[in-house]
N, CA, C and O atoms as a GROMACS GRO file, in nm:
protein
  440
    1UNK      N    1  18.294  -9.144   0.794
    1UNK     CA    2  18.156  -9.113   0.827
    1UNK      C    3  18.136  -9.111   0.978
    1UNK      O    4  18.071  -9.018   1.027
    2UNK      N    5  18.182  -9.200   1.051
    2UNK     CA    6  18.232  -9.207   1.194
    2UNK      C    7  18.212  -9.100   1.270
    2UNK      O    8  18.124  -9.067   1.350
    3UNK      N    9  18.352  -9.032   1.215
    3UNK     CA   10  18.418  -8.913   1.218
    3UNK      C   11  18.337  -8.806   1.223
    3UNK      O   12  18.354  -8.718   1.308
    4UNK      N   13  18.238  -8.801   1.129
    4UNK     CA   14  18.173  -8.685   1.129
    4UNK      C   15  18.070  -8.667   1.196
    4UNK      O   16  18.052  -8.565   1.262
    5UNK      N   17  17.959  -8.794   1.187
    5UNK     CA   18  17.848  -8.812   1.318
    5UNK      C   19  17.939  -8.781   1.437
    5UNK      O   20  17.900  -8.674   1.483
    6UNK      N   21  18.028  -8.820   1.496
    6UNK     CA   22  18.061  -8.766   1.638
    6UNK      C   23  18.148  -8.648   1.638
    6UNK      O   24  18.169  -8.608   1.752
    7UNK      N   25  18.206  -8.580   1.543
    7UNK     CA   26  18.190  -8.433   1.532
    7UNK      C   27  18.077  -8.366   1.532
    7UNK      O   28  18.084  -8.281   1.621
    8UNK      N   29  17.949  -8.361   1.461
    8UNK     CA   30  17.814  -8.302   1.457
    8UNK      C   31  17.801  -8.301   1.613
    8UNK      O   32  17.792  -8.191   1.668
    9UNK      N   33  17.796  -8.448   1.711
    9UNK     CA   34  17.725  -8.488   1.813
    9UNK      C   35  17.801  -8.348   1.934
    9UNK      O   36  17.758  -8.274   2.022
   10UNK      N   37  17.964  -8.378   1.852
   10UNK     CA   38  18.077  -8.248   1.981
   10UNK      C   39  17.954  -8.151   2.014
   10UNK      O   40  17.895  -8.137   2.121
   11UNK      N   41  17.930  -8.074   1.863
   11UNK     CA   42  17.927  -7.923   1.808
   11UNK      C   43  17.778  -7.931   1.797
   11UNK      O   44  17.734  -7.830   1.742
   12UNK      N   45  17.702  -8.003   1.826
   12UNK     CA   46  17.580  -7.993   1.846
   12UNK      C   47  17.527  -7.842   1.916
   12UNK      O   48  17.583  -7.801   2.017
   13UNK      N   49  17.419  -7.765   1.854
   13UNK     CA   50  17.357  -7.691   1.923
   13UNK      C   51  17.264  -7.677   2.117
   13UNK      O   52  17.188  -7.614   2.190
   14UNK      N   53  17.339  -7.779   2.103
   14UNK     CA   54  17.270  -7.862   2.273
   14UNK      C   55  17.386  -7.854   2.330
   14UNK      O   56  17.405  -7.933   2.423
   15UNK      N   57  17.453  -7.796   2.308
   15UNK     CA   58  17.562  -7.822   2.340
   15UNK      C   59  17.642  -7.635   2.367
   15UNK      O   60  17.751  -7.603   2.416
   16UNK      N   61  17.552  -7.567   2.322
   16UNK     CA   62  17.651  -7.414   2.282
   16UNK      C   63  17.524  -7.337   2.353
   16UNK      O   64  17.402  -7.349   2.340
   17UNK      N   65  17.618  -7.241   2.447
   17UNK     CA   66  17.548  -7.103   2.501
   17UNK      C   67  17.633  -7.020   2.555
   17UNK      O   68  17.745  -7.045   2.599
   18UNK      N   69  17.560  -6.896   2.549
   18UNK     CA   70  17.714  -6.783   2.518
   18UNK      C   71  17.584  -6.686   2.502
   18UNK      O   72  17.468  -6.721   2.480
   19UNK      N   73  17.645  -6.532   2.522
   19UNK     CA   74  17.599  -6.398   2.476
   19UNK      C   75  17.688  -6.337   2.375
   19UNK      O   76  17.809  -6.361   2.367
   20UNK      N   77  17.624  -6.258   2.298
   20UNK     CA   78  17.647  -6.198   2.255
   20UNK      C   79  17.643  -6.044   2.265
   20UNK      O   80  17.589  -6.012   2.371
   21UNK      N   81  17.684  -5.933   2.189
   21UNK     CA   82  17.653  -5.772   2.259
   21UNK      C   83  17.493  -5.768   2.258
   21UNK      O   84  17.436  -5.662   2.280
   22UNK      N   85  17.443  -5.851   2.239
   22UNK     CA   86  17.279  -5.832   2.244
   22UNK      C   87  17.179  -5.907   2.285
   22UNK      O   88  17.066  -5.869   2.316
   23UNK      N   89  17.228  -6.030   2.286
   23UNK     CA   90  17.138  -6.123   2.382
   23UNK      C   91  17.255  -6.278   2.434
   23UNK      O   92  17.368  -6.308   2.393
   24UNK      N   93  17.181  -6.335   2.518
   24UNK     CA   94  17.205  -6.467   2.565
   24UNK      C   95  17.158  -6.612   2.509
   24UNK      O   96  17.038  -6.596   2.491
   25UNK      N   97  17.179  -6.704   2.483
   25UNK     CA   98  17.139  -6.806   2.431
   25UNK      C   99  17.184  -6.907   2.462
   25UNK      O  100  17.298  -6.903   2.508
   26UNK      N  101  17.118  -7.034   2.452
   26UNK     CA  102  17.128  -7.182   2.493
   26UNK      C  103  17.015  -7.291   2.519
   26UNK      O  104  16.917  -7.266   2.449
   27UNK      N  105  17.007  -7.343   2.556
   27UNK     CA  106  16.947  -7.442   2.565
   27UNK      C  107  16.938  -7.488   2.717
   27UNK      O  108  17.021  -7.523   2.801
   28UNK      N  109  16.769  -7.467   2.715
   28UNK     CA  110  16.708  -7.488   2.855
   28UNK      C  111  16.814  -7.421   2.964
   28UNK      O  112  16.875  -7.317   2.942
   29UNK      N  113  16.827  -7.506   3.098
   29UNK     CA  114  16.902  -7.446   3.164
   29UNK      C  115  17.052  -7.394   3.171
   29UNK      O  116  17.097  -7.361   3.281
   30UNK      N  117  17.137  -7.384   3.045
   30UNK     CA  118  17.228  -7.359   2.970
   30UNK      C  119  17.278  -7.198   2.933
   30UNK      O  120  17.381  -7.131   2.922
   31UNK      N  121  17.111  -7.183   2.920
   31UNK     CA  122  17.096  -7.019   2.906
   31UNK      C  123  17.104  -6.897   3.028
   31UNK      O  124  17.097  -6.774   3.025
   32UNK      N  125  17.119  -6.981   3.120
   32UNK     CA  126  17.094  -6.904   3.273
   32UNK      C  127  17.208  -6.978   3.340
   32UNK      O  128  17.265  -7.072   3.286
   33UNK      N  129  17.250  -6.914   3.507
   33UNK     CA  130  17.371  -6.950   3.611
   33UNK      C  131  17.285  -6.968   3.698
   33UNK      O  132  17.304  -7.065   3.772
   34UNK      N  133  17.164  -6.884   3.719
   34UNK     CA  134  17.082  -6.894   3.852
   34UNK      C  135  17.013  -6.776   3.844
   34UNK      O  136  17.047  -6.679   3.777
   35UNK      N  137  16.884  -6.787   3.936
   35UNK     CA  138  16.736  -6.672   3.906
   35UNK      C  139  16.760  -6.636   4.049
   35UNK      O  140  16.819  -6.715   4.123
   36UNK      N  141  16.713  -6.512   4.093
   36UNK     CA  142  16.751  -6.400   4.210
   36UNK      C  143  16.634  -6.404   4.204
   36UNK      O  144  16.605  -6.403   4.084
   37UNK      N  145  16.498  -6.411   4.296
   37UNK     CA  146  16.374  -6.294   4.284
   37UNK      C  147  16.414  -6.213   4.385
   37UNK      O  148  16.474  -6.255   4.484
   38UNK      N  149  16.379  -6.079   4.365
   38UNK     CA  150  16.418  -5.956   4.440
   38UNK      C  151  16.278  -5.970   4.491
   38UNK      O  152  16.184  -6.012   4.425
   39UNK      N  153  16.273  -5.911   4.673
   39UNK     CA  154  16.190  -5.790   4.726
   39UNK      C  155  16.111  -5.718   4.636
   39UNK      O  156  15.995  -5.738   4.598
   40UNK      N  157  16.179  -5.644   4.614
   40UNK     CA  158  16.147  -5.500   4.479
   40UNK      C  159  16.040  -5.554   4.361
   40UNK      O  160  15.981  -5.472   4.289
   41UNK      N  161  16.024  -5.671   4.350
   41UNK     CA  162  15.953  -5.796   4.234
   41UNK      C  163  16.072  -5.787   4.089
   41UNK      O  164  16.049  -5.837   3.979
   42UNK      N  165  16.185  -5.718   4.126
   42UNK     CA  166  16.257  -5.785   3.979
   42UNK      C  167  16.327  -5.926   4.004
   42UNK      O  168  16.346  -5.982   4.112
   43UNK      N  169  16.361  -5.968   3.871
   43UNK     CA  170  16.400  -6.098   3.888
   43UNK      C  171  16.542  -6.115   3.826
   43UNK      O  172  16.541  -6.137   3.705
   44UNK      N  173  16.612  -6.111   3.860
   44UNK     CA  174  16.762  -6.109   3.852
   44UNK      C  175  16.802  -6.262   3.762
   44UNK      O  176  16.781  -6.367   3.822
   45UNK      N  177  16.847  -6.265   3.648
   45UNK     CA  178  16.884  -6.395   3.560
   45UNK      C  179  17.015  -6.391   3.545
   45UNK      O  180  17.060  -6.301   3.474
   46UNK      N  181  17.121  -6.500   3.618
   46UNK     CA  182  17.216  -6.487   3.566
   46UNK      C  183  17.271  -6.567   3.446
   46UNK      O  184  17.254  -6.688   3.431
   47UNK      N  185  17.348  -6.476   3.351
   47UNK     CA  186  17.426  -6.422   3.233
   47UNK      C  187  17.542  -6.597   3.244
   47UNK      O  188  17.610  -6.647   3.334
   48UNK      N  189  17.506  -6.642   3.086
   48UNK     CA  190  17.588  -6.727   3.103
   48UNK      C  191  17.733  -6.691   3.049
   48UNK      O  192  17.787  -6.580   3.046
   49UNK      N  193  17.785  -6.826   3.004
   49UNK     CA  194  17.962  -6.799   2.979
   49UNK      C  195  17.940  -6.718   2.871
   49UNK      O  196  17.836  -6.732   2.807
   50UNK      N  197  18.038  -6.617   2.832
   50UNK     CA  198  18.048  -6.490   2.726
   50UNK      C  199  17.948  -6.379   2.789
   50UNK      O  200  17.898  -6.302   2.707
   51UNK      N  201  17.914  -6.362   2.926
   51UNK     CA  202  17.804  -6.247   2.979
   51UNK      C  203  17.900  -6.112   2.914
   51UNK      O  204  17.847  -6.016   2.857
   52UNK      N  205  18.050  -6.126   2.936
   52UNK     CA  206  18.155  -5.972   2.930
   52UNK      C  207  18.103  -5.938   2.773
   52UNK      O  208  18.193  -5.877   2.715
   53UNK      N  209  18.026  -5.952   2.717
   53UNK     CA  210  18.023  -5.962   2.534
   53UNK      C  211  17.873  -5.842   2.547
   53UNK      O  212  17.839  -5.754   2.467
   54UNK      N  213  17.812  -5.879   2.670
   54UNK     CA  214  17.696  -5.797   2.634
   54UNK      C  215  17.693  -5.633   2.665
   54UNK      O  216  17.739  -5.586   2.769
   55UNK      N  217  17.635  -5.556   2.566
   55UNK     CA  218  17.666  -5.441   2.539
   55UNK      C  219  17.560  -5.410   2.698
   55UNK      O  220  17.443  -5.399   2.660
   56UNK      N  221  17.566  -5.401   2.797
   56UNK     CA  222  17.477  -5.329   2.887
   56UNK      C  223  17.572  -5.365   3.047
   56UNK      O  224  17.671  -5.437   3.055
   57UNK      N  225  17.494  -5.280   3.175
   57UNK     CA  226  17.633  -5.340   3.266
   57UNK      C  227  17.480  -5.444   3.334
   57UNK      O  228  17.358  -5.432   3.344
   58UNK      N  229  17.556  -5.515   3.356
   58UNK     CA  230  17.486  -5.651   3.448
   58UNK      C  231  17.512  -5.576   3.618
   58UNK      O  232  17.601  -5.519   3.681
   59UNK      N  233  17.350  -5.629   3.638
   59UNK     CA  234  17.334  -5.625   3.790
   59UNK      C  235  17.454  -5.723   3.868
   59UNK      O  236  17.471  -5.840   3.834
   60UNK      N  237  17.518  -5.670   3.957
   60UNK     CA  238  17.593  -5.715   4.074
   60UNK      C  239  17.719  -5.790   3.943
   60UNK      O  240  17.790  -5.889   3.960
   61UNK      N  241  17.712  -5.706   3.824
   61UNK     CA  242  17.873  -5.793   3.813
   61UNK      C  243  17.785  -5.932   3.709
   61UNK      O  244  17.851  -5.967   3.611
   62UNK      N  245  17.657  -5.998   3.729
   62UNK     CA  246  17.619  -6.153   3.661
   62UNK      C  247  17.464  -6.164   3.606
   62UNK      O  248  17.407  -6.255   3.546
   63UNK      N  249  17.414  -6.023   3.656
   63UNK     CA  250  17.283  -6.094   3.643
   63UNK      C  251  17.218  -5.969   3.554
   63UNK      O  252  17.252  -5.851   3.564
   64UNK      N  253  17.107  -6.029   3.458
   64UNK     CA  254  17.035  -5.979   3.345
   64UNK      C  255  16.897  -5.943   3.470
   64UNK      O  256  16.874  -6.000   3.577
   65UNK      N  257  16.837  -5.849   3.415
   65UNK     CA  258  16.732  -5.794   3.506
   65UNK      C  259  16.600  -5.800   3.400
   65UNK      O  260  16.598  -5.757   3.285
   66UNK      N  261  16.480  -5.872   3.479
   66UNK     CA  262  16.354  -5.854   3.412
   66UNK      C  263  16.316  -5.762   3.554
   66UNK      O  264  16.331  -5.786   3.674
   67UNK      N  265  16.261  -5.652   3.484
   67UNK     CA  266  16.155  -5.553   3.559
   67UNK      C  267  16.037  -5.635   3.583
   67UNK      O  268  15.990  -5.732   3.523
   68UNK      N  269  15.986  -5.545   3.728
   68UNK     CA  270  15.848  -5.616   3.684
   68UNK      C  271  15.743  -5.526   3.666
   68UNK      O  272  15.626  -5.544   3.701
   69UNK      N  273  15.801  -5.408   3.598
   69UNK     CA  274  15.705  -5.287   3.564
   69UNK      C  275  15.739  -5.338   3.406
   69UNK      O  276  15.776  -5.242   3.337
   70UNK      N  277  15.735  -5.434   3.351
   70UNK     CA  278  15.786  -5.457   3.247
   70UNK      C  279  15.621  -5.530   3.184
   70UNK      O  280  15.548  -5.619   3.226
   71UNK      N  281  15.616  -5.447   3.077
   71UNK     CA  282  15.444  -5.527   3.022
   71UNK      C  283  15.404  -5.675   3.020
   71UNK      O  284  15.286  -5.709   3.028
   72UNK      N  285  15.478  -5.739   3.011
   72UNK     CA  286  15.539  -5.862   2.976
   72UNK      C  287  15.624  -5.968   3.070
   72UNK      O  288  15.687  -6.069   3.038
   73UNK      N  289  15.604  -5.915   3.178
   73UNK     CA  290  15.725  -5.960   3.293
   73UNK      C  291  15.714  -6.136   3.296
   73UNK      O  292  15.792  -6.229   3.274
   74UNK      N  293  15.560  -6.119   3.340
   74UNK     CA  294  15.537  -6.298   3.350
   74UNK      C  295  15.534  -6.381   3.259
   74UNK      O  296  15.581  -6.495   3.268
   75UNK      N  297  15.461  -6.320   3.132
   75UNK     CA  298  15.493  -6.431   3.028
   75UNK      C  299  15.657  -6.454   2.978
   75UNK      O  300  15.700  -6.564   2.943
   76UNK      N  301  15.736  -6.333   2.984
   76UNK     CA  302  15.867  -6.393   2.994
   76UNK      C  303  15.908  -6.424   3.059
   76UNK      O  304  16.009  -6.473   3.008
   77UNK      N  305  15.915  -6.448   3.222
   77UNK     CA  306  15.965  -6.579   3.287
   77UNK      C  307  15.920  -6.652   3.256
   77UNK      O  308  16.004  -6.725   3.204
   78UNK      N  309  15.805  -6.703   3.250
   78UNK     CA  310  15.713  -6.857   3.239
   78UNK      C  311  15.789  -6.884   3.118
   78UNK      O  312  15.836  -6.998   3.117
   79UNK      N  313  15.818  -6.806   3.002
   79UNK     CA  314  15.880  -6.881   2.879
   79UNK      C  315  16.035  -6.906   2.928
   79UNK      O  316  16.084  -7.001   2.869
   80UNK      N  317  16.115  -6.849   3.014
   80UNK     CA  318  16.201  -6.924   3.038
   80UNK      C  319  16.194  -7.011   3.106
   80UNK      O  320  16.270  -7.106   3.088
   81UNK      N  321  16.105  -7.012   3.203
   81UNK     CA  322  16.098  -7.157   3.274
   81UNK      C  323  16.066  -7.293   3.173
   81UNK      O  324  16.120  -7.403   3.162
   82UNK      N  325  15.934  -7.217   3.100
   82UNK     CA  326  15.877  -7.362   3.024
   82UNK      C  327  16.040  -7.393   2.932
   82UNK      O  328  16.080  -7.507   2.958
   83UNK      N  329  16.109  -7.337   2.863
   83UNK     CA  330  16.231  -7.327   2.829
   83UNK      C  331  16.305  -7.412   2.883
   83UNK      O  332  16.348  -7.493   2.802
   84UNK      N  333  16.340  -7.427   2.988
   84UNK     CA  334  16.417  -7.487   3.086
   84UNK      C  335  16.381  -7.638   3.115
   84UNK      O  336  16.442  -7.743   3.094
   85UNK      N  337  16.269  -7.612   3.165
   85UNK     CA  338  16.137  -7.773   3.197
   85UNK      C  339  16.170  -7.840   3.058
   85UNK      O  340  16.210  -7.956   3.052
   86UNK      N  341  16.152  -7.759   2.943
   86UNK     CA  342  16.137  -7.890   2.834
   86UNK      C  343  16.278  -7.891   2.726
   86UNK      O  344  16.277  -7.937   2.612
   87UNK      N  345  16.382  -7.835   2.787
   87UNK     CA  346  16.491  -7.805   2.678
   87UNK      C  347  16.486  -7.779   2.612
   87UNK      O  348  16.540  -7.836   2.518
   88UNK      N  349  16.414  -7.666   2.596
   88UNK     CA  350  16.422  -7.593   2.432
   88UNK      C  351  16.517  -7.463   2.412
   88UNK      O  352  16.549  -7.421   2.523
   89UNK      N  353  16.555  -7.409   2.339
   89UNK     CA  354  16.693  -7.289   2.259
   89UNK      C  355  16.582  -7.193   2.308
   89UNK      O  356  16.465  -7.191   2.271
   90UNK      N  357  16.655  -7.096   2.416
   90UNK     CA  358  16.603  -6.999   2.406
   90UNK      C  359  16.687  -6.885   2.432
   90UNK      O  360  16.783  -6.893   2.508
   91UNK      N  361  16.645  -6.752   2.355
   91UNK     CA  362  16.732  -6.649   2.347
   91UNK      C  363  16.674  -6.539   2.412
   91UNK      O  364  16.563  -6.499   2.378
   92UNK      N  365  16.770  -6.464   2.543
   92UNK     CA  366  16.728  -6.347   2.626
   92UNK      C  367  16.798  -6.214   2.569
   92UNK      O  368  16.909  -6.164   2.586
   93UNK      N  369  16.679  -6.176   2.490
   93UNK     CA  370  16.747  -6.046   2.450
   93UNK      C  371  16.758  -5.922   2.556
   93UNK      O  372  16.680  -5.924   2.651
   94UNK      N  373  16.831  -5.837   2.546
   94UNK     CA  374  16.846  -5.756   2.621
   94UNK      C  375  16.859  -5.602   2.559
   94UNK      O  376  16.913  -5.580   2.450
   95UNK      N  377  16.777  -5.453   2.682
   95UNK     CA  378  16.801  -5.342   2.577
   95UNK      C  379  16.963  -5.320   2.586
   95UNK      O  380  17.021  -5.388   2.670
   96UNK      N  381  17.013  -5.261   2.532
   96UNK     CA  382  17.123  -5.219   2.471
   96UNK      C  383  17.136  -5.091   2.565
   96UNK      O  384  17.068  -4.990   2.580
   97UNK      N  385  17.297  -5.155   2.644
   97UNK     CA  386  17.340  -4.968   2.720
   97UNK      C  387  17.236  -4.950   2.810
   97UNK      O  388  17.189  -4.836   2.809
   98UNK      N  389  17.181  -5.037   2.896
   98UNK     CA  390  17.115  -5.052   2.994
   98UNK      C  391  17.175  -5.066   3.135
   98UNK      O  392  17.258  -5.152   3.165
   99UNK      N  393  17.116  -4.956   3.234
   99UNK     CA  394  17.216  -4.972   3.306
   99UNK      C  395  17.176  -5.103   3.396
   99UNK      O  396  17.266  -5.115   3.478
  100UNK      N  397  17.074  -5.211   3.416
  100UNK     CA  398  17.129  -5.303   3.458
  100UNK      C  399  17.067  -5.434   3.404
  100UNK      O  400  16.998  -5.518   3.462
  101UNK      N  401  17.118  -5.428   3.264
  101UNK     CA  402  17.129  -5.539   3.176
  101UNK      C  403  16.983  -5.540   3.159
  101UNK      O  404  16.949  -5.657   3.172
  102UNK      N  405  16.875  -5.462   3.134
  102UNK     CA  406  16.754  -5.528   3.077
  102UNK      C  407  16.696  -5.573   3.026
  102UNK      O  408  16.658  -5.503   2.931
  103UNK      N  409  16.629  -5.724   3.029
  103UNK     CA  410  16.535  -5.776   2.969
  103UNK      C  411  16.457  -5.749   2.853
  103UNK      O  412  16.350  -5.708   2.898
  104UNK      N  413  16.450  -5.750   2.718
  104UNK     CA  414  16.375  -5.696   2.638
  104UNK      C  415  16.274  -5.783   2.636
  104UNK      O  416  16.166  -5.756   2.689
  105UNK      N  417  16.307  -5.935   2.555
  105UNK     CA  418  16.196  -6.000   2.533
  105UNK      C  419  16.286  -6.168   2.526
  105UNK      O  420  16.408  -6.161   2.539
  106UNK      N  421  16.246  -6.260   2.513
  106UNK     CA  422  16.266  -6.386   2.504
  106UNK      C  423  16.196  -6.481   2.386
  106UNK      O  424  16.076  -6.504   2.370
  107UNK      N  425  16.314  -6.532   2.304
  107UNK     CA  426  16.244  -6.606   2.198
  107UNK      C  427  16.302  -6.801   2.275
  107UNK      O  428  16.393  -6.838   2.349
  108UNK      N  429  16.161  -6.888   2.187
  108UNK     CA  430  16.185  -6.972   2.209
  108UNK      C  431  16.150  -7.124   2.084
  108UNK      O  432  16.051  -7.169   2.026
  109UNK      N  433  16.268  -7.150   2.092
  109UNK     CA  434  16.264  -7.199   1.922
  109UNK      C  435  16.185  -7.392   2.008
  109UNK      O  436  16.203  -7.444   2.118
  110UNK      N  437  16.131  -7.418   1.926
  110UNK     CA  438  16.067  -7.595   1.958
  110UNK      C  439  16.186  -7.672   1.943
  110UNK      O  440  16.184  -7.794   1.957
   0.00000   0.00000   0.00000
């Protein structure tokens, strides 16, 4: 029984973040490398471990791009920040075959 509580504790979801060909995921600051704000007002997110998995090309080689002609720009940062501030799983989806990794939308599980 030991054994298995501190296996669960390894493999815990607090523990795992990675992309996939379609979005990014993890937990709070887990989900991100580091935030760029551009001049231009985009905001550059960098792509955690498994970024090579996502189907789109990433700005400079690392970083996921929120527009800020994007309807939605601020409430999806603020949800990654609040994300971050309180450790919660959150997932950065991205469009697909974008040429520089764009931002679709951001889910955030409690």
């Amino acid at each position: 029984m030991r054994y298995l509580v501190l296996t669960f504790l390894l493999f815990s979801s607090t523990s795992w973040a990675g992309c996939n060909n379609i979005a990014c995921y993890g937990v709070g600051k887990d989900v991100l490398t580091r935030t760029y704000l551009a001049s231009s007002g985009n905001i550059y997110i960098g792509a955690p471990v498994g970024k090579e998995n996502l189907k789109c090309d990433l700005y400079s080689g690392e970083y996921m791009t929120l527009k800020m002609n994007h309807l939605l720009s601020r409430e999806i940062y603020s949800t990654i920040l609040t994300g971050i501030a309180a450790q919660k799983q959150l997932q950065i989806r991205i469009v697909e075959n974008s040429p520089e990794c764009e931002i679709d939308y951001v889910t955030m599980t409690p």
